[in-house]
KENUZA-518209 format. One record per residue (C-alpha): residue number from 1; residue in one letter; x, y, z. Coordinates in steps of 0.5 Angstrom, whole numbers, always signed. Example, Ala and Ser with C-alpha at 12.3 -4.5 7.8 and 13.67 -1.06 7.14 Angstrom:
% KENUZA-518209
@k=1&r=a&u=+25&v=-9&w=+16
@k=2&r=s&u=+27&v=-2&w=+14
% end
This chain:
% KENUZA-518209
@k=1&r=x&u=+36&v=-113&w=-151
@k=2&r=x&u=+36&v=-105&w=-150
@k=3&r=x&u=+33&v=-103&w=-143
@k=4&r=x&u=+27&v=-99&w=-142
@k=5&r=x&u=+25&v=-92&w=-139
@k=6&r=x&u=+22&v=-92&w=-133
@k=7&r=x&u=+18&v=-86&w=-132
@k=8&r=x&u=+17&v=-83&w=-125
@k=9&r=x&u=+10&v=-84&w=-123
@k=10&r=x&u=+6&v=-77&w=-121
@k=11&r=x&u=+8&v=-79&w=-113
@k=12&r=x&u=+15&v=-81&w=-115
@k=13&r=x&u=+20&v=-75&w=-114
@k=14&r=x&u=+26&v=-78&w=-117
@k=15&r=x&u=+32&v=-77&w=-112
@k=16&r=x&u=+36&v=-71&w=-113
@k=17&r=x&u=+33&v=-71&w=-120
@k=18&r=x&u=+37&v=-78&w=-122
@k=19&r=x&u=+32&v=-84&w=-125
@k=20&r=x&u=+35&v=-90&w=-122
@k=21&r=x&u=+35&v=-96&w=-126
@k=22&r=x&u=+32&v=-102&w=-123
@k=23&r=x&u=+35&v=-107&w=-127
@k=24&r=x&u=+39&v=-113&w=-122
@k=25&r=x&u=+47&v=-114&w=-123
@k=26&r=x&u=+45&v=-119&w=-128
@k=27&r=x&u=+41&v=-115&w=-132
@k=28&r=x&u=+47&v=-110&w=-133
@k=29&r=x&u=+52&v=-115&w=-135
@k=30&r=x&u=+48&v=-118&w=-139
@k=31&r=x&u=+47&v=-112&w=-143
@k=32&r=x&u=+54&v=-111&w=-143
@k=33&r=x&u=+56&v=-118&w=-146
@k=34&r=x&u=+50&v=-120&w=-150
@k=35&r=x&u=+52&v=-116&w=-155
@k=36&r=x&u=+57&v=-112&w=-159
@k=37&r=x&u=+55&v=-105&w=-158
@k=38&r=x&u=+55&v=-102&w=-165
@k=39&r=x&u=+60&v=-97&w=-168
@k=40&r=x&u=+55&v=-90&w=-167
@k=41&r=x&u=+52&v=-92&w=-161
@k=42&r=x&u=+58&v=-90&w=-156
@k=43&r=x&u=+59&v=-91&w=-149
@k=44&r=x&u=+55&v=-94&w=-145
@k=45&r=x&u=+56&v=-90&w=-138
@k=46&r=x&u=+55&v=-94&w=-131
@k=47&r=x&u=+54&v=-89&w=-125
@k=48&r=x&u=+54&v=-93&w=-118
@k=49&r=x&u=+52&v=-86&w=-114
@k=50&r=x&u=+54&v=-86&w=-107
@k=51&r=x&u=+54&v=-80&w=-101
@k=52&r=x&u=+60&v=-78&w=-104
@k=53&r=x&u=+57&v=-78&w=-111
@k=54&r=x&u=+51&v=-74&w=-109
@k=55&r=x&u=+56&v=-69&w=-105
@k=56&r=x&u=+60&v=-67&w=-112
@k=57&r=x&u=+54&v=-67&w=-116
@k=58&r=x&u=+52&v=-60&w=-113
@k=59&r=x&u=+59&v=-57&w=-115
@k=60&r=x&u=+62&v=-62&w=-120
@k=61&r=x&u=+59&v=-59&w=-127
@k=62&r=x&u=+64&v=-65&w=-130
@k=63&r=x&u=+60&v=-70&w=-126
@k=64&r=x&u=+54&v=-67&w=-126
@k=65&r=x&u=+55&v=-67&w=-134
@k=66&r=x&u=+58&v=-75&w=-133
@k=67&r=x&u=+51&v=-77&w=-130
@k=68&r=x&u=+47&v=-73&w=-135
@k=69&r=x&u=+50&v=-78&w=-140
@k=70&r=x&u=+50&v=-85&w=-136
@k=71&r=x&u=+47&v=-90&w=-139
@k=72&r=x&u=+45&v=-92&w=-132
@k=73&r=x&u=+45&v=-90&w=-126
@k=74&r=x&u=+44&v=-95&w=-121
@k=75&r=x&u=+43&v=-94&w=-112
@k=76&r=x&u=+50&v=-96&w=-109
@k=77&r=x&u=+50&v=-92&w=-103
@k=78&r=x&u=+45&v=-94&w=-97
@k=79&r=x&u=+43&v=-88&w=-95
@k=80&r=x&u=+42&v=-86&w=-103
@k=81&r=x&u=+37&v=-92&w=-103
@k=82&r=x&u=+34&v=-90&w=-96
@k=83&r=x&u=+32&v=-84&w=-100
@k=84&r=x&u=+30&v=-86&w=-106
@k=85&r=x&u=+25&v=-91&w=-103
@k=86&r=x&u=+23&v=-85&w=-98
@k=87&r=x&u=+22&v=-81&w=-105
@k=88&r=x&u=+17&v=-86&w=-107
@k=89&r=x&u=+22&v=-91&w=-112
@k=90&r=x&u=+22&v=-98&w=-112
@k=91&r=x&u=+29&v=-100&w=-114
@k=92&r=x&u=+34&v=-105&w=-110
@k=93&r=x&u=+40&v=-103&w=-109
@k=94&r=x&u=+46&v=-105&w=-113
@k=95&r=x&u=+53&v=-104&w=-111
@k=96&r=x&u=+59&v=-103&w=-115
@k=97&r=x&u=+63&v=-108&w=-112
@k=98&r=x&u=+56&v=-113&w=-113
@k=99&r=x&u=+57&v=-111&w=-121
@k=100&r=x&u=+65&v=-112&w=-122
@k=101&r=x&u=+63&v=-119&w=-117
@k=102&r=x&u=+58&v=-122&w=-123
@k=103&r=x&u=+62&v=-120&w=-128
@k=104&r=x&u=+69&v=-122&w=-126
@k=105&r=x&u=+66&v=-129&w=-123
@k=106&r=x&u=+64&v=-131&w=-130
@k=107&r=x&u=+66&v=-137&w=-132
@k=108&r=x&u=+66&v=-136&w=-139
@k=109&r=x&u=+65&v=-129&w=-144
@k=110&r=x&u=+64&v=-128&w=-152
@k=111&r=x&u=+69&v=-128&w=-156
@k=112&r=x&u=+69&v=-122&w=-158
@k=113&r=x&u=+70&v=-118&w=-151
@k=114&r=x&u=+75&v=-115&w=-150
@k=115&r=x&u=+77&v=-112&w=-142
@k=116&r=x&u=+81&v=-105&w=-141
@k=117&r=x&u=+82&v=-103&w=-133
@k=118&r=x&u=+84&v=-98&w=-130
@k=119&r=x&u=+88&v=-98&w=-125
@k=120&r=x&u=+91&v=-96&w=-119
@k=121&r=x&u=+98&v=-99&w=-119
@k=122&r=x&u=+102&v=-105&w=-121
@k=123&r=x&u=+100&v=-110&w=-115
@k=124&r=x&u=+93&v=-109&w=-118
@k=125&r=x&u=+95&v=-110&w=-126
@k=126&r=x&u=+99&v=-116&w=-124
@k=127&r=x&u=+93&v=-120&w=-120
@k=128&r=x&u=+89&v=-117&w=-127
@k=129&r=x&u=+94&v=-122&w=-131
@k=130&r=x&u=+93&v=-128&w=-126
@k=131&r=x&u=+85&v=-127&w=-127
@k=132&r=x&u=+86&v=-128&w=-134
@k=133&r=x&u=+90&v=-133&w=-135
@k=134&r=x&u=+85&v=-137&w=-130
@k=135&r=x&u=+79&v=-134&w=-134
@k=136&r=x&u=+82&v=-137&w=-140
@k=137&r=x&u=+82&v=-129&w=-142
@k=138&r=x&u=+90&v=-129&w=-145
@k=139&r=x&u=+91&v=-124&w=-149
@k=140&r=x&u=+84&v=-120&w=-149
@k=141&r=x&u=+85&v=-116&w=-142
@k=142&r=x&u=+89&v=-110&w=-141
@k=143&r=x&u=+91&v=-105&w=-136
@k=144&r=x&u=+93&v=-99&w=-135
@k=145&r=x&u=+96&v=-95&w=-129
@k=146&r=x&u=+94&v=-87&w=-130
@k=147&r=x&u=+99&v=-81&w=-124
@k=148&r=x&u=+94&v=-78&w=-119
@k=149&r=x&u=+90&v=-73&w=-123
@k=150&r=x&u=+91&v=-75&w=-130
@k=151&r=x&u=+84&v=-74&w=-132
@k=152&r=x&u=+86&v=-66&w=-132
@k=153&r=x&u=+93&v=-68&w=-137
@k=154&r=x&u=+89&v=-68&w=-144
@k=155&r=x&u=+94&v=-70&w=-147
@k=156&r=x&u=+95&v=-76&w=-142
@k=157&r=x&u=+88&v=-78&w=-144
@k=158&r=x&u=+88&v=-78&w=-151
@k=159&r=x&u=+93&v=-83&w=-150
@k=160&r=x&u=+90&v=-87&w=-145
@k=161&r=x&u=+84&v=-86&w=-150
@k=162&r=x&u=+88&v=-88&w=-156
@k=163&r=x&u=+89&v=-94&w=-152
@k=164&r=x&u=+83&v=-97&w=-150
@k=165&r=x&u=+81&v=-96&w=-157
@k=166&r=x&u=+86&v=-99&w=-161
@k=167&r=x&u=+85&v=-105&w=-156
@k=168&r=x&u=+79&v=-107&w=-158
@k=169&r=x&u=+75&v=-105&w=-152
@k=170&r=x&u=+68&v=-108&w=-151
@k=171&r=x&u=+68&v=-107&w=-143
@k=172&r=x&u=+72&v=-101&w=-140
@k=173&r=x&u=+73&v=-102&w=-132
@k=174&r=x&u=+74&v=-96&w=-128
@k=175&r=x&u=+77&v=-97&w=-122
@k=176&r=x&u=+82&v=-91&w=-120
@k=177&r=x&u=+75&v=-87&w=-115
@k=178&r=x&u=+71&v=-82&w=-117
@k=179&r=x&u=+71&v=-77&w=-120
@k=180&r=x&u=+76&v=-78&w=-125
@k=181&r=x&u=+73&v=-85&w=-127
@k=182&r=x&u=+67&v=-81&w=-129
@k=183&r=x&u=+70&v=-74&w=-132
@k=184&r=x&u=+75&v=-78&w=-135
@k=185&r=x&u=+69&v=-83&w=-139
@k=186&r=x&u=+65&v=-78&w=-141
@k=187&r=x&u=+69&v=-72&w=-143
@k=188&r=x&u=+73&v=-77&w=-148
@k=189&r=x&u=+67&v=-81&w=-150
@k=190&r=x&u=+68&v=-79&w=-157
@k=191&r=x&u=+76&v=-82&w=-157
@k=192&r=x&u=+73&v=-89&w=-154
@k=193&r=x&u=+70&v=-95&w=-157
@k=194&r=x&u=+63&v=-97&w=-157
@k=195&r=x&u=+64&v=-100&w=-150
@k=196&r=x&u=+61&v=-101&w=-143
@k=197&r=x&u=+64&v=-97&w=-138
@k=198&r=x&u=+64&v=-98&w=-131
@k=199&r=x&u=+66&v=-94&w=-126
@k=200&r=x&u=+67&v=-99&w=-119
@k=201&r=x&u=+73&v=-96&w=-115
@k=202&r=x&u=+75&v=-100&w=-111
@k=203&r=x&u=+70&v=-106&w=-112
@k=204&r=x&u=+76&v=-108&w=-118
@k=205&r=x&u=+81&v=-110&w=-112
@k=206&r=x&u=+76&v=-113&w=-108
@k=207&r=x&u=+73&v=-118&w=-112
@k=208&r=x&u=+82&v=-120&w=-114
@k=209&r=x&u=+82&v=-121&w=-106
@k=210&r=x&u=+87&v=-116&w=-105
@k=211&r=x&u=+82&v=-112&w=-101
@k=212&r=x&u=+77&v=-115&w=-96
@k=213&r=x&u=+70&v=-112&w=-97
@k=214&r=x&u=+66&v=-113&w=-89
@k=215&r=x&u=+62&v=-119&w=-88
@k=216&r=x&u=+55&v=-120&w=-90
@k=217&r=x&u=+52&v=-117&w=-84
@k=218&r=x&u=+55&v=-110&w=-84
@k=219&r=x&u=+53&v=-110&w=-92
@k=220&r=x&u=+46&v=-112&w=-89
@k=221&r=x&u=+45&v=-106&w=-85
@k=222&r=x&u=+49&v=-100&w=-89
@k=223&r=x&u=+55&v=-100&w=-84
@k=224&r=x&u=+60&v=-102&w=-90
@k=225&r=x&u=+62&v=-95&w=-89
@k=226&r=x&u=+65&v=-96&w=-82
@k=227&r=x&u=+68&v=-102&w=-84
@k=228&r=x&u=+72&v=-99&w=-89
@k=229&r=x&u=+73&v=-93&w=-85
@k=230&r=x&u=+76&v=-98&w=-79
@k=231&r=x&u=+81&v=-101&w=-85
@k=232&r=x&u=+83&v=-94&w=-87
@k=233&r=x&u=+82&v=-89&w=-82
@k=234&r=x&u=+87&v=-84&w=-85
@k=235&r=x&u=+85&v=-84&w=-92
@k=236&r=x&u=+78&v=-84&w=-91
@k=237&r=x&u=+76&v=-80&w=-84
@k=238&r=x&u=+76&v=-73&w=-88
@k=239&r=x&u=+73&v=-76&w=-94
@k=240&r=x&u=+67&v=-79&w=-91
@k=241&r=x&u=+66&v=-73&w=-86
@k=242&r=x&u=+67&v=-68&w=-92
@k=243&r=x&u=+62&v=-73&w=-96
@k=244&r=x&u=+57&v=-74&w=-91
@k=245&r=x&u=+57&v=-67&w=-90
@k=246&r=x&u=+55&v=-65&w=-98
@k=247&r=x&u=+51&v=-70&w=-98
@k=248&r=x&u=+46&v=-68&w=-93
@k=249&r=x&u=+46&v=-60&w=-96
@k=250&r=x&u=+45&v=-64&w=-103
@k=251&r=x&u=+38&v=-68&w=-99
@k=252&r=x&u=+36&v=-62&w=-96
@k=253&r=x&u=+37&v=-58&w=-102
@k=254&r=x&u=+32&v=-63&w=-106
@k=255&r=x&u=+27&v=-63&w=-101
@k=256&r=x&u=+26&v=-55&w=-102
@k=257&r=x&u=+26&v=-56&w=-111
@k=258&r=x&u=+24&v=-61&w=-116
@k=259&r=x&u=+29&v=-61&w=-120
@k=260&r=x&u=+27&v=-65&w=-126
@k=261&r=x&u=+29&v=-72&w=-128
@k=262&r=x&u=+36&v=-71&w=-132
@k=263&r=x&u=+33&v=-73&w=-139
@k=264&r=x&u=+38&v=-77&w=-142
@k=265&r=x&u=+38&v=-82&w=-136
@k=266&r=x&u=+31&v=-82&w=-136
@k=267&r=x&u=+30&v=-85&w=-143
@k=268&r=x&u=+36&v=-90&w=-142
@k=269&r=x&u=+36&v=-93&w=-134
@k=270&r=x&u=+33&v=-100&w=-134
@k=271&r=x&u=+26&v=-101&w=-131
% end
């Protein structure tokens, strides 16, 4: 069933410009695997925005570009779903890691589907491998494990791309972090399959148990971010301050103009 547009509301300011899907985890997995996608429909980008996001959106044209053509866009970071309620938008919020979890803890899939992964290293490709032949999956799941920075080696893409599409893919899963998995999706989406593409980061290795996510609690009052933090302080000490910082000139930024709704995401995002 395709999704419906959600169409703001005139007391609705959609944040940051993006129309964010209220559809559930549920919903989306139940679209990406009801149905083949037909061959002229391309890709069916799924955006989770986060600080990070909304802080490379103000400079990233790529990026930008990559959610002005996503399928839908869910609200992932706590603070981007605290300021979409504030702008007026009714809308849950749906993590990435909640979408790799209803989609990979299926207990069975159609026929048809096929999954590719992008990964970012063998120990990752290897757990892949168990959870097919646990799913009764052989021979239907592919990996790949691209360098740092492939998204910027054309020829490397056009490969990866190839790939993709001669496996038949009908679920891509892009867990190498942003913004390479979005860039990547949206500039060679003419070379890909017609497929469902989700960009999930590290929500891939958590869901295998190779990374352990913060307990319930933390979830619950948007501190999953200082869980991470105390895991990876080196990795993500800079990340996270660099981030915080875009985004609260982007928050600022948005308070100041209205900028319109991105028009393709409009008239996909589930209601």
């Amino acid at each position: 069933m395709k999704p419906q547009p959600r169409t703001p509301s005139r007391t609705t300011r959609p944040p940051f410009g993006l129309v964010l899907s209220s559809a559930s985890p549920t919903d989306i997995v139940g679209l990406a695997l009801g149905e083949p996608r037909q061959p002229d429909a391309g890709v069916a980008l799924v955006v989770t925005p986060n600080i990070e996001h909304i802080a490379r959106l103000r400079h990233s044209r790529p990026m930008a570009k990559a959610y002005d053509n996503a399928e839908v866009i869910v609200c992932d970071g706590w603070p981007v779903h605290l300021y979409a309620r504030a702008c007026g938008m009714r809308v849950a919020r749906v993590t990435g890691c909640e979408l790799a979890a209803t989609l990979m803890r299926r207990t069975s899939f159609p026929d048809w589907t096929r999954f590719f992964f992008v990964v970012d290293r063998a120990e990752t490709a290897a757990e892949l491998e168990a959870w097919a032949r646990r799913k009764g999956l052989e021979g239907r799941v592919a990996s790949f494990i691209p360098p740092f920075g492939f998204e910027h080696d054309e020829t490397l893409c056009n490969e990866l791309a190839g790939r993709i599409r001669s496996h038949g893919t009908t679920v891509l899963m892009m867990a190498v972090g942003a913004p390479r998995s979005e860039i990547f999706v949206d500039r060679f989406r003419t070379a890909l399959p017609p497929c469902w593409a989700f960009c999930v980061g590290q929500a891939v290795k958590i869901e295998l148990g190779m990374v352990r996510r913060a307990p319930r609690g933390w979830q619950m009052v948007g501190m999953e971010w200082l869980w991470r933090l105390g895991q990876e302080p080196r990795r993500l000490a800079g990340r996270y301050a660099t981030a915080s910082g875009g985004f609260l000139l982007a928050l600022l930024e948005d308070q100041f103009r209205r900028p319109a709704a991105r028009s393709r995401v409009s008239s996909n995002a589930a209601s």
